[in-house]
C-alpha positions as CSV (number, residue, x, y, z in Angstrom):
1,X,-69.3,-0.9,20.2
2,X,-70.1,-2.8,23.4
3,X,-68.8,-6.9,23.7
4,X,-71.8,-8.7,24.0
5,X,-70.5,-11.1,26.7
6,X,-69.5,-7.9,28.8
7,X,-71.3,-4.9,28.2
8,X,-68.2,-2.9,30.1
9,X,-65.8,-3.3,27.3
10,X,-65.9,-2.0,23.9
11,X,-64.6,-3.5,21.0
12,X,-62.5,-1.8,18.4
13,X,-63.3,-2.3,15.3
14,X,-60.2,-2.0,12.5
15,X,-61.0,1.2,10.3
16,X,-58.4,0.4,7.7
17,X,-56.9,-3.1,6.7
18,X,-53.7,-4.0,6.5
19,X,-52.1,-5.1,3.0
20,X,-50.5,-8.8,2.6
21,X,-46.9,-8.6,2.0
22,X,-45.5,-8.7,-1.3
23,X,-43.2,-11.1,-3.0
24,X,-40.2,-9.5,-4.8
25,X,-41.2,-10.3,-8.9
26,X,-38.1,-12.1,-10.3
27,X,-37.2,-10.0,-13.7
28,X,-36.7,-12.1,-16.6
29,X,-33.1,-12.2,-17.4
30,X,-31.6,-10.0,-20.6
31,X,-31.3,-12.4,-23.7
32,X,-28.3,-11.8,-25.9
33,X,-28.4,-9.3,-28.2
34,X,-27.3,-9.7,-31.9
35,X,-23.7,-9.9,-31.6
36,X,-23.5,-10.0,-27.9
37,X,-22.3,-12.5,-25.4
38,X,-23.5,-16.2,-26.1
39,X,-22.9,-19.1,-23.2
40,X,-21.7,-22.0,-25.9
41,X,-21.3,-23.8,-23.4
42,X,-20.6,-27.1,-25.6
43,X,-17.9,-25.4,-27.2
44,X,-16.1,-23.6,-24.6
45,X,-16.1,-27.3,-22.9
46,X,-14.4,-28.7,-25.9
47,X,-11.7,-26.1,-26.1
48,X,-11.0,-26.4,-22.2
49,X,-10.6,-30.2,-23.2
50,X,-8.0,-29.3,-25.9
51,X,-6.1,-27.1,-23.8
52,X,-4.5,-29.5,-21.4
53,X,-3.1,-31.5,-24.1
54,X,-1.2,-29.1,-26.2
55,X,0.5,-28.0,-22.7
56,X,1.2,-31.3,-22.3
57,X,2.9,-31.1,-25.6
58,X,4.4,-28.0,-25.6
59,X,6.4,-29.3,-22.4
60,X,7.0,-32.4,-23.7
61,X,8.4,-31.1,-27.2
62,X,10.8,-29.2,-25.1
63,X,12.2,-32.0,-23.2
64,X,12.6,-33.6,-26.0
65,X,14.7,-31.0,-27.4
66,X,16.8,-30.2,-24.0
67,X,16.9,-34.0,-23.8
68,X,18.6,-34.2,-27.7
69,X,21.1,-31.3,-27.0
70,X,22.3,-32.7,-24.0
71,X,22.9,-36.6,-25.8
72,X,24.6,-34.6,-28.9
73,X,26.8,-32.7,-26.4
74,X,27.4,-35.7,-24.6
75,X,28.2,-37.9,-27.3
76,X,30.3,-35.9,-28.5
77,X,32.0,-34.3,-25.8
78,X,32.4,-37.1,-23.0
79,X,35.0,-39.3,-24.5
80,X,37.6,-35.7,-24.8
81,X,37.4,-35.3,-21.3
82,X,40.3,-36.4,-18.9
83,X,42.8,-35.2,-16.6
84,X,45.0,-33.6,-18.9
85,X,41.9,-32.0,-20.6
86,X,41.2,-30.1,-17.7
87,X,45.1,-29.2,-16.7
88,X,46.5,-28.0,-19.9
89,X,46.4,-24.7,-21.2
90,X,44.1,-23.7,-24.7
91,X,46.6,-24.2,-27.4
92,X,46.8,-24.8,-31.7
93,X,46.3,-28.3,-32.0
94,X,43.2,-29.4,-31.0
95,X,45.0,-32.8,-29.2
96,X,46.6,-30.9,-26.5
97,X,44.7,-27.9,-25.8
98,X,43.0,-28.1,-22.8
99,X,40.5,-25.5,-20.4
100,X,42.4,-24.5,-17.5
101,X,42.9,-21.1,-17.6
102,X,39.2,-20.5,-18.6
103,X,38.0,-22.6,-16.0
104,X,40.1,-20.6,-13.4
105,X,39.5,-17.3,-14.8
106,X,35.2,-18.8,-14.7
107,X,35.5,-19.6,-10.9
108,X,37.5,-16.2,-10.2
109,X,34.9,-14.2,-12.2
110,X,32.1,-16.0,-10.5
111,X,33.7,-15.5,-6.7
112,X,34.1,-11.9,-7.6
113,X,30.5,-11.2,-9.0
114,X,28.8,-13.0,-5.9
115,X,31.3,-11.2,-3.5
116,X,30.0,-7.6,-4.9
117,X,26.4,-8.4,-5.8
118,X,24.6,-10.9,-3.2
119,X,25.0,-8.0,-0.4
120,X,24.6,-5.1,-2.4
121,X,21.7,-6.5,-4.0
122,X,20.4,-7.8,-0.3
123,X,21.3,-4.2,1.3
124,X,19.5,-2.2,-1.4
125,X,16.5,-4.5,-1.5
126,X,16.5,-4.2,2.2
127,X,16.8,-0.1,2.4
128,X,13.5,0.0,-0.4
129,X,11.4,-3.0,1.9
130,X,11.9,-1.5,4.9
131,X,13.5,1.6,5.6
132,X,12.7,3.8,2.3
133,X,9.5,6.3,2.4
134,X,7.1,5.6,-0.3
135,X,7.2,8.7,-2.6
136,X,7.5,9.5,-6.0
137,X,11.5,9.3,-5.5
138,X,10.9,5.3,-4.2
139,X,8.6,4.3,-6.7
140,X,11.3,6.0,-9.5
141,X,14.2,4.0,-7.9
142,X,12.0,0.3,-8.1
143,X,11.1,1.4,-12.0
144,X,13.9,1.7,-12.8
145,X,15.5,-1.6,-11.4
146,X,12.5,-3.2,-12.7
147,X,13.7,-1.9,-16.3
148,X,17.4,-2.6,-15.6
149,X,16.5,-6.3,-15.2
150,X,15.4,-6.5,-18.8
151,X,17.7,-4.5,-20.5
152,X,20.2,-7.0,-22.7
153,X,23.6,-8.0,-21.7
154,X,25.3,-5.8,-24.3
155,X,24.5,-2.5,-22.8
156,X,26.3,-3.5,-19.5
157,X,29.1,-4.3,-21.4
158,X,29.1,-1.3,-23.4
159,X,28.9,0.2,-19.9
160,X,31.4,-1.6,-18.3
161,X,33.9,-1.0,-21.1
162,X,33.7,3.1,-20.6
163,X,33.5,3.2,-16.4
164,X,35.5,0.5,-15.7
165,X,38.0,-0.3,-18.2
166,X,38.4,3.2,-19.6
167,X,37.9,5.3,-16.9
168,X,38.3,3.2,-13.7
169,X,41.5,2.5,-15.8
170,X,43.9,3.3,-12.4
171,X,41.8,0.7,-10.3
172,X,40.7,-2.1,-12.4
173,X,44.1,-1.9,-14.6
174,X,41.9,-2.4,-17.5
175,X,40.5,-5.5,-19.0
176,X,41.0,-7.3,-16.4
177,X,38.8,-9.8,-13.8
178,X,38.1,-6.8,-11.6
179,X,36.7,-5.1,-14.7
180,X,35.1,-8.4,-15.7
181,X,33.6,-8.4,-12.0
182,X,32.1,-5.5,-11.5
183,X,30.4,-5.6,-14.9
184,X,28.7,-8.9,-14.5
185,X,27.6,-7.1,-10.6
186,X,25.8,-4.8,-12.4
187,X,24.2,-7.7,-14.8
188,X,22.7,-9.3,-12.1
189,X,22.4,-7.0,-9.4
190,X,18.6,-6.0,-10.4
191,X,17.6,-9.8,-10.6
192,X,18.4,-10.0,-6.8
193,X,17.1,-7.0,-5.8
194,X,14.1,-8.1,-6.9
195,X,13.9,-11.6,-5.4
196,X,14.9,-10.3,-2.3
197,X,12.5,-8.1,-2.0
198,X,9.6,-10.4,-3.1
199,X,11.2,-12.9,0.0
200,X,11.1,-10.0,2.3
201,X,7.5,-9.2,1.6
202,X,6.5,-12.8,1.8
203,X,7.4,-12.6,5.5
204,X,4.2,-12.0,7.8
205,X,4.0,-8.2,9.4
206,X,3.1,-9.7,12.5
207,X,6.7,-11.6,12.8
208,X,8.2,-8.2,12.8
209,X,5.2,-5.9,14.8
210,X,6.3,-9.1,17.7
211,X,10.0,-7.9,17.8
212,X,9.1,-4.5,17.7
213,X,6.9,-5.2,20.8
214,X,8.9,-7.2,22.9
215,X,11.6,-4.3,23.1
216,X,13.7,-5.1,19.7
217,X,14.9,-2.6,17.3
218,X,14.2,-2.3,13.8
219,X,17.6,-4.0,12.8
220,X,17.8,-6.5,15.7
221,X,14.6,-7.8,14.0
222,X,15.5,-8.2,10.5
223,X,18.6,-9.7,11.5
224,X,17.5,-11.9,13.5
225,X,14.3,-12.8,12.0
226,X,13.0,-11.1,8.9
227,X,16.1,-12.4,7.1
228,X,16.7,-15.6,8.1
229,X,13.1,-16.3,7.3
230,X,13.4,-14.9,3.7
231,X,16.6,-16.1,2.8
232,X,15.3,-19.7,0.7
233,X,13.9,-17.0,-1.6
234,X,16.8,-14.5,-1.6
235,X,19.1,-18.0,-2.5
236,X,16.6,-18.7,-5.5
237,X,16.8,-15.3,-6.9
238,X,20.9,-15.6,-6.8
239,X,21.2,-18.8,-7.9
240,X,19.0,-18.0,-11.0
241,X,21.3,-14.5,-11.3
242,X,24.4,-16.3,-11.0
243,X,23.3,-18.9,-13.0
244,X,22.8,-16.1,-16.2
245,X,25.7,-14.6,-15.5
246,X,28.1,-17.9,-16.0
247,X,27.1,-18.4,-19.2
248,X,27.2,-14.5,-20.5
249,X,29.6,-14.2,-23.4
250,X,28.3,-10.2,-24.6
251,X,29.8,-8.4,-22.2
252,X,32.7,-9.7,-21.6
253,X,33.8,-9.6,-25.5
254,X,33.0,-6.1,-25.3
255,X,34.9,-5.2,-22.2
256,X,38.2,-7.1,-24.0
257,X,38.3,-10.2,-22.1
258,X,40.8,-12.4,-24.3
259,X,40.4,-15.9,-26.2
260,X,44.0,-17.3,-25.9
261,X,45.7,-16.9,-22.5
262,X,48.6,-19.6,-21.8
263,X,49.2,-18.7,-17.8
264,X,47.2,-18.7,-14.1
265,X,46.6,-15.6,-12.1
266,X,48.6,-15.0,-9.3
267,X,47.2,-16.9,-5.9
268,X,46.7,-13.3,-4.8
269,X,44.7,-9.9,-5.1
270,X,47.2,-8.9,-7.5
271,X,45.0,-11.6,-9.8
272,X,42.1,-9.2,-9.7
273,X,44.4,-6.4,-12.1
274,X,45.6,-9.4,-14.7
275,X,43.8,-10.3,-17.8
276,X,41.8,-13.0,-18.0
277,X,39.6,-15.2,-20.1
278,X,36.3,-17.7,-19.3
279,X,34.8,-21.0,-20.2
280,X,32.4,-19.6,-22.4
281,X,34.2,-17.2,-24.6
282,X,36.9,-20.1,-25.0
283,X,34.0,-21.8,-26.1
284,X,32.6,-19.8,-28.7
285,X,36.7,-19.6,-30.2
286,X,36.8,-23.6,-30.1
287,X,32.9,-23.5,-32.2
288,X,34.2,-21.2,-34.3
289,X,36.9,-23.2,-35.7
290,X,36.3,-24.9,-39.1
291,X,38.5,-28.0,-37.3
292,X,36.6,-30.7,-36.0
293,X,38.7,-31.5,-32.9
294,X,37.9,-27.8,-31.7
295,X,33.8,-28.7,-31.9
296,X,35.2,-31.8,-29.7
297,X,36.6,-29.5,-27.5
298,X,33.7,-27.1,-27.5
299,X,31.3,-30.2,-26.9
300,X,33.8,-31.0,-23.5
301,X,34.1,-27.3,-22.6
302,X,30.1,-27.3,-22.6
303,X,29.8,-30.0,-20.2
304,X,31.9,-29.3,-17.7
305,X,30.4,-25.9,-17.7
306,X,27.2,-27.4,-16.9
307,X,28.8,-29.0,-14.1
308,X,30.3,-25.9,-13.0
309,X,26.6,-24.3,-13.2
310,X,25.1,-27.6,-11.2
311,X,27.8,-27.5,-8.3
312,X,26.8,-23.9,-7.6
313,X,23.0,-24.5,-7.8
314,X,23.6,-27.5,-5.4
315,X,25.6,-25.9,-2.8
316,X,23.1,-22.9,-2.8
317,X,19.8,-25.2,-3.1
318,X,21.6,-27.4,0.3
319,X,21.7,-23.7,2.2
320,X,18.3,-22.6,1.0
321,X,16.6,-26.0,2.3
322,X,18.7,-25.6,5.3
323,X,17.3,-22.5,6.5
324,X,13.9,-23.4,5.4
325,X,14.5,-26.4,7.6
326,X,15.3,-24.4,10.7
327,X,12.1,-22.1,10.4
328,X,9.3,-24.5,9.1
């Protein structure tokens, strides 16, 4: 068709037209069916609101009850302690017996169990982080140190009383620390195994992909950085370990350790191959008892326990917030 304000162009005429555009129709959403999910919203509110305070309670029942042990033992137990409490041997009469062998055969045990398990438990934990292949074999290995974490005391002392009293017999000399030692290792070896690896994995991959770039090898950089950066965790994981294994009675009652010893171990390794006894198993003789001065004693025995159990988580909480310190 010709424009009629210039005849020499020709308007095009549109031979189809061109739909508006559509709006997306919202669907209705699906109602609840009979017996289906219903948003009570009211009523979830409500038991949200309930929820905080029996929490609250729950924590504050068991303060109350950690709080009523520790004035009982307290009371009872604070006026027995002195000087010659803690410097005379166990003995009949409940006036003069005293803790000192158990409290030196607790410290030696302790020594001994940290000596053996903190760097095999770091060393293991650091072979399955960083230098094991994930297989089938790997993942068998971390099941079954996840397992071995749960399993009772008992069983390690059933265990340690046929490897390494019986027959580790020409090493450990029998029931003695050594025996003692290497048993409670095994107690808590899992438990730090598996802190240190959750430290280790806590560490950013970047930290180590730097070394690794800048020309260090793989050991230069967990030694010098991987570690030191994971070692407030790897510190909380053994002081909770050590912290089970001073109060384990089980195992060591089933590996023979003795109630009544009257003498010190020698200042020397020989005291690894004597017997031995420890703060909580002369514990458990005093409570047994019927007389009441031995509950005395137990109630004393407790508390300086606890203090033995506080000086250790000190020292270890003052080198954990030291090296957290040095890398924050």
């Amino acid at each position: 068709m010709m424009s009629e304000n210039n005849p020499s162009l020709i308007r095009l005429e549109p031979t189809m037209t061109v739909p508006p555009a559509r709006r997306p129709v919202k669907k209705p959403l699906p109602v609840a069916s009979e017996g289906g999910f219903r948003p009570n919203l009211a009523w979830r509110k409500r038991l949200d609101a309930l929820f905080q305070p029996l929490t609250v309670l729950a924590t504050v029942f068991g303060l109350v009850v950690l709080a009523w042990l520790l004035w009982s033992v307290f009371q009872e137990g604070l006026p027995r302690l002195s000087w010659q409490f803690l410097t005379s041997f166990p003995s009949r009469r409940p006036a003069r017996a005293g803790i000192l062998s158990p409290l030196v055969g607790s410290l030696w045990l302790m020594g001994l169990t940290a000596a053996i398990a903190f760097p095999l438990g770091v060393s293991a934990a650091l072979y399955l982080e960083e230098y094991a292949p994930k297989n089938r074999l790997t993942r068998l290995i971390e099941i079954n140190i996840a397992n071995l974490a749960g399993v009772p005391s008992i069983i390690y002392g059933l265990l340690g009383l046929e490897l390494f009293v019986r027959y580790l017999s020409p090493l450990t000399n029998g029931r003695t620390i050594l025996a003692g030692g290497l048993t409670m290792s095994l107690l808590v070896m899992p438990v730090i195994i598996i802190a240190t690896r959750e430290a280790l994995k806590a560490v950013p991959d970047s930290l180590r992909q730097a070394g690794l770039a800048l020309g260090a090898t793989k050991w230069e950089v967990l030694r010098d950085h991987v570690l030191p950066m994971a070692m407030p965790g790897i510190l909380t994981g053994t002081i909770l370990a050590l912290s089970r294994a001073i109060g384990e009675t089980a195992p060591l009652i089933t590996i023979g350790a003795l109630t009544y010893i009257a003498y010190l171990p020698p200042a020397s390794l020989e005291a690894l191959r004597t017997p031995f006894t420890v703060l909580p198993i002369q514990i458990f003789n005093w409570v047994s008892r019927p007389q009441a001065g031995f509950h005395v004693n137990a109630a004393a025995g407790i508390i300086v326990l606890l203090a033995m159990l506080f000086a250790m988580n000190s020292v270890a909480i003052i080198l954990r917030n030291r090296y957290r310190r040095r890398y924050d």
